[in-house]
C-alpha positions in Angstrom: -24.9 9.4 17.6 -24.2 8.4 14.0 -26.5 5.3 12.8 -23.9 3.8 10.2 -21.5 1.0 11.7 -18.9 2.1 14.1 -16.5 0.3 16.7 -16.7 -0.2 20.3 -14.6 2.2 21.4 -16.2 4.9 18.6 -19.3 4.5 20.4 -17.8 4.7 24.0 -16.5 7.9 23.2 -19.6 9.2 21.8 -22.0 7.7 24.7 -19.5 9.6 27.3 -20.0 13.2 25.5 -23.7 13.1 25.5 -24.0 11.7 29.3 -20.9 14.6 30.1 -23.0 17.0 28.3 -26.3 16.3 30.2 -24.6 16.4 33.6 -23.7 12.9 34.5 -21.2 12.8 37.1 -19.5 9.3 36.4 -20.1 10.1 32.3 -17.2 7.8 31.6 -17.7 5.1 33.9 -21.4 5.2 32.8 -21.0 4.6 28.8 -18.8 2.3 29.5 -21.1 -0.1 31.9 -24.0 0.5 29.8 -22.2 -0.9 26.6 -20.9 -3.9 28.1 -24.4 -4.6 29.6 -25.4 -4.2 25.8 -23.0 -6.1 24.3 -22.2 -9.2 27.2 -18.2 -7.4 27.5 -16.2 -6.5 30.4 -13.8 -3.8 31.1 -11.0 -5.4 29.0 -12.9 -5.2 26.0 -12.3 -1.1 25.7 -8.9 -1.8 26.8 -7.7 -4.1 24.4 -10.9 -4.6 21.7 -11.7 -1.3 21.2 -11.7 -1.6 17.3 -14.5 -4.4 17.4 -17.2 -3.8 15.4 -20.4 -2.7 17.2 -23.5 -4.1 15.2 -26.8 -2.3 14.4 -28.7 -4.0 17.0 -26.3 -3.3 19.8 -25.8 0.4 18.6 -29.4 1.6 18.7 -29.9 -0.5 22.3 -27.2 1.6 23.6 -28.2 4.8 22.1 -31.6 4.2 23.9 -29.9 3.7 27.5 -28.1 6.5 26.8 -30.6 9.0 26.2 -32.1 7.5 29.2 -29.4 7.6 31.6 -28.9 11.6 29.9 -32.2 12.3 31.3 -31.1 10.8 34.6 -32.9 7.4 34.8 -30.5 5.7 37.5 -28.3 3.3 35.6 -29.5 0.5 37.5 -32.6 0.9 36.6 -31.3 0.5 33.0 -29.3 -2.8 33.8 -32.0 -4.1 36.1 -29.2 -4.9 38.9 -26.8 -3.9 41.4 -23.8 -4.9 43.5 -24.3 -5.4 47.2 -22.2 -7.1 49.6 -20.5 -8.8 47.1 -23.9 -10.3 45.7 -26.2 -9.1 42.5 -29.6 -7.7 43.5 -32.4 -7.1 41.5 -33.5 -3.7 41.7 -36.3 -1.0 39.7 -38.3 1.8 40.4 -40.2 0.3 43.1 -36.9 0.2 45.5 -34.3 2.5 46.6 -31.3 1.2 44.9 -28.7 -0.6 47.4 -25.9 1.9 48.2 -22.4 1.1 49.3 -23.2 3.0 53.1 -25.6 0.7 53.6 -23.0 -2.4 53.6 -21.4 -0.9 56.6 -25.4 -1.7 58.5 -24.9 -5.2 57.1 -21.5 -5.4 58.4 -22.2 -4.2 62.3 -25.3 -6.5 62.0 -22.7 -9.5 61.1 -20.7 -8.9 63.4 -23.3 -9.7 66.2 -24.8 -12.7 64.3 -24.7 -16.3 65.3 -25.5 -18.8 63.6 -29.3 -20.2 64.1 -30.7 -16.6 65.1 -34.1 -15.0 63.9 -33.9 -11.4 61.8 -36.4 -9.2 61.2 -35.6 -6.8 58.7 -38.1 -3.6 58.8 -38.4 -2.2 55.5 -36.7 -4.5 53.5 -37.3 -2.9 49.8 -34.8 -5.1 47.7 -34.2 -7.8 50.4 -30.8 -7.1 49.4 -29.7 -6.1 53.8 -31.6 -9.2 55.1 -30.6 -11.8 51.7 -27.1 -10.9 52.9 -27.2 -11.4 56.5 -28.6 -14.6 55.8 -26.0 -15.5 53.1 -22.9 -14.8 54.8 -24.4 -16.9 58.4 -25.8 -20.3 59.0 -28.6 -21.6 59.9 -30.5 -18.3 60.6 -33.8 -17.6 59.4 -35.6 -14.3 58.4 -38.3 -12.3 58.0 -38.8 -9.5 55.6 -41.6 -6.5 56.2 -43.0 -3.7 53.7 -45.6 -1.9 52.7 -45.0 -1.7 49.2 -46.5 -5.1 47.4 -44.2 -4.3 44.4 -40.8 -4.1 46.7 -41.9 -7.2 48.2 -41.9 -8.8 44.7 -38.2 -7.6 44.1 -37.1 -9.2 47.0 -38.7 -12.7 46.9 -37.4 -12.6 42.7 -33.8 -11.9 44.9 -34.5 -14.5 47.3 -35.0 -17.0 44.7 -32.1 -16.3 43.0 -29.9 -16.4 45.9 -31.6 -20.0 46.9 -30.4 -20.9 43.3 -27.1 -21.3 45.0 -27.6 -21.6 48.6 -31.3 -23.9 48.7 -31.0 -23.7 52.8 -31.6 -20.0 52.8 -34.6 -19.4 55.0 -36.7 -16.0 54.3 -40.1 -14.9 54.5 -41.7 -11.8 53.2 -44.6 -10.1 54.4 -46.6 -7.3 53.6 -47.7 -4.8 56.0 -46.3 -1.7 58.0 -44.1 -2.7 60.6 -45.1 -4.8 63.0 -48.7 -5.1 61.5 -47.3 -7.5 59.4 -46.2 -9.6 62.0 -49.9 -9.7 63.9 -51.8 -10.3 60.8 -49.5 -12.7 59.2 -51.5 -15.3 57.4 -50.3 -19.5 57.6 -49.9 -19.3 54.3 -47.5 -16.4 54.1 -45.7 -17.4 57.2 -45.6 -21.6 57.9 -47.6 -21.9 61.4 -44.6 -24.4 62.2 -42.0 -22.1 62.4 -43.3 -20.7 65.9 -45.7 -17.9 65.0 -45.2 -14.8 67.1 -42.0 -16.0 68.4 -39.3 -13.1 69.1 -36.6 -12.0 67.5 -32.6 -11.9 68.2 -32.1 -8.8 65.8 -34.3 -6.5 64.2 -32.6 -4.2 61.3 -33.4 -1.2 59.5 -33.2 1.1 56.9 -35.8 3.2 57.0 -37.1 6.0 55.2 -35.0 8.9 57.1 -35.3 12.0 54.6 -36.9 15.1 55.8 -40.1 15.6 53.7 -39.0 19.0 52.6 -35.3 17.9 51.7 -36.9 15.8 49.3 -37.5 18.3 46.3 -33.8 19.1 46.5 -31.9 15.8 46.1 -30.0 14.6 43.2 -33.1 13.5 40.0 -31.9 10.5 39.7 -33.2 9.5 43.6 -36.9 12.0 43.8 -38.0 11.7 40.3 -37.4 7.5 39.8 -36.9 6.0 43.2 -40.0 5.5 45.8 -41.1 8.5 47.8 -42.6 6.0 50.5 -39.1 4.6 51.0 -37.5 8.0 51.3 -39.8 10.2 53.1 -39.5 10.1 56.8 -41.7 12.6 58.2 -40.8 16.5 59.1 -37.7 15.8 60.9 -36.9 12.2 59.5 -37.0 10.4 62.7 -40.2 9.1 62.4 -40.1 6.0 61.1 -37.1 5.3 64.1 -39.9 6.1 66.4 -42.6 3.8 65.3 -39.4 0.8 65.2 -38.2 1.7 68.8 -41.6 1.8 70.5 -42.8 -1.7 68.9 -39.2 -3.3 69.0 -39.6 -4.2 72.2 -42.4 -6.0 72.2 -40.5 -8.3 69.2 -37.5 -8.5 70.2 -35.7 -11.4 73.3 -34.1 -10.4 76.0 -30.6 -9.4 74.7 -31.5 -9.0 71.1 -30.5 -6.1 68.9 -31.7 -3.4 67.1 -29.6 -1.9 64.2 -30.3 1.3 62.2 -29.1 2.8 58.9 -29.2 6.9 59.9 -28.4 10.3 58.0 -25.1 11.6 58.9 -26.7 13.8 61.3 -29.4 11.7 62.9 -27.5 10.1 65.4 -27.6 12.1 68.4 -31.7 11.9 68.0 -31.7 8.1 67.4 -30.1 7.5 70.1 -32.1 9.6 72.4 -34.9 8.0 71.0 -33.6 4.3 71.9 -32.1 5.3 75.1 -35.6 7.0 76.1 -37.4 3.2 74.9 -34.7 1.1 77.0 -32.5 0.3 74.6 -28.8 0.2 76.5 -24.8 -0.6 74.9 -26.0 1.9 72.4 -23.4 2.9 70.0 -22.4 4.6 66.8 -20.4 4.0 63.8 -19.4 5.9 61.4 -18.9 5.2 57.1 -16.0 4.9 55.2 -16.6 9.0 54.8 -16.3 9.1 58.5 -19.9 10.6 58.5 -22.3 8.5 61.2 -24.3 6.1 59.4 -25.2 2.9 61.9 -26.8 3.4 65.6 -27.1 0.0 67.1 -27.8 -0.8 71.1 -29.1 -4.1 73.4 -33.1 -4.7 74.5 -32.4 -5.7 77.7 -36.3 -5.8 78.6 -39.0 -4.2 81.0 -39.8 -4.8 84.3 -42.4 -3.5 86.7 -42.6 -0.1 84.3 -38.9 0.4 84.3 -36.3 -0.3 82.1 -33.4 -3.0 83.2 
């Protein structure tokens, strides 16, 4: 890029070539979020300002994004945020970024919500799937479960921005895997008032569902900058859905619900693996794509060994 003055749509132009010439898919679309994050604009500013005068500051910050978005650092890594069921999440290189397939889990989920329940949402990451169940419901509270101390702290910086708005919002976040969380729960992290060990009406899930050797041959921007422990699940992916089905039981009322995010081609196993557990009403929806993506069924409990 050239150092001396230039306008806005000068320095578009030139921020779409490099990111075009390194590979960038959305090139265009790109450049031009990553100057208005730089210079406070919005889309109408190329459209109709283009001839505004960029200044030195704002030039070199965007040349800097754009050498890093050129060498594949996700652009919301750059901007520090990202769109989710109509919200603004928080997001870095300790979470998987929030993807518009996973809005159809949070849309099933919804759909089966009432008002007052208890969520448990099993490898939360960003918060951003249980912060929107619990934004677009009422008087439901929830619990949020991961491993990773430094996800944990992206979702309560979420949670406190969305309780900026909406102070009723009810969510704890605990560290742990799985259901060891839950068991070794401290007062402090959890208020002994709000029934500890009490079930739960729905558990939700997006767990890591990658096969480990799949891994090396995804897209940079996802294995070299997002978290490996959030991605990897195991040799055929479905191990993480076995650890949630065996112990969901055990959390979960009579009647309650377990949802699933899956890879397109997961379902059949996920289900087998829920059916198998005791889970019944089991069903499958597909994406915008028309690709599965959701498995969701009914714990309808255990009796004398057997499932009912």
């Amino acid at each position: 890029m050239k150092q001396e003055s230039q306008t806005y749509q000068e320095v578009y132009e030139e921020g779409t070539a490099l990111l075009a010439e390194a590979g960038i898919e959305e090139a265009k679309l790109d450049a031009r979020l990553l100057l208005e994050f730089v210079c406070g604009t919005d889309r109408n500013t190329l459209l109709v300002h283009g001839d505004r005068a960029v200044t030195e500051e704002e030039q070199e910050r965007y040349e800097a994004l754009i050498a890093a978005r050129a060498a594949h650092t996700p652009l919301q890594h750059l901007t520090g945020e990202q769109e989710f069921m109509g919200l603004t999440f928080a997001v870095n290189e300790n979470v998987l970024v929030p993807r518009q397939d996973t809005e159809i889990l949070v849309e099933e989920t919804l759909k089966n919500l009432q008002d007052g329940m208890r969520i448990l949402d099993l490898c939360t990451g960003s918060g951003c799937i249980l912060l929107s169940l619990l934004q677009y419901s009422n008087d439901c509270v929830g619990v949020g479960v991961d491993l990773s101390a430094q996800a944990l702290a992206v979702a309560r910086k979420n949670y406190e921005r969305l309780r900026g708005t909406r102070p009723e919002m009810t969510a704890f976040f605990l560290e742990g895997d799985l259901f060891e969380a839950l068991e070794r729960r401290t007062a402090a992290e959890y208020d002994e008032a709000d029934s500890m060990g009490e079930r739960y009406d729905i558990i939700v899930s997006n767990p890591p569902y990658i096969e480990t050797d799949v891994i090396g041959t995804l897209m940079p921007e996802v294995r070299e900058h997002e978290p490996v422990m959030a991605l990897d699940g195991g040799e055929d992916g479905l191990t993480f859905y076995r650890r949630i089905v065996q112990g969901a039981g055990d959390h979960l009322n009579r009647g309650g619900m377990l949802f699933f995010e899956i890879g397109c081609e997961q379902a059949a196993g996920v289900r087998e693996i829920m059916e198998q557990a005791g889970f019944r009403e089991i069903e499958v929806v597909k994406d915008f794509a028309g690709l599965d993506r959701v498995v969701y069924g009914i714990w309808l409990g255990q009796q004398g060994g057997s499932y009912v």
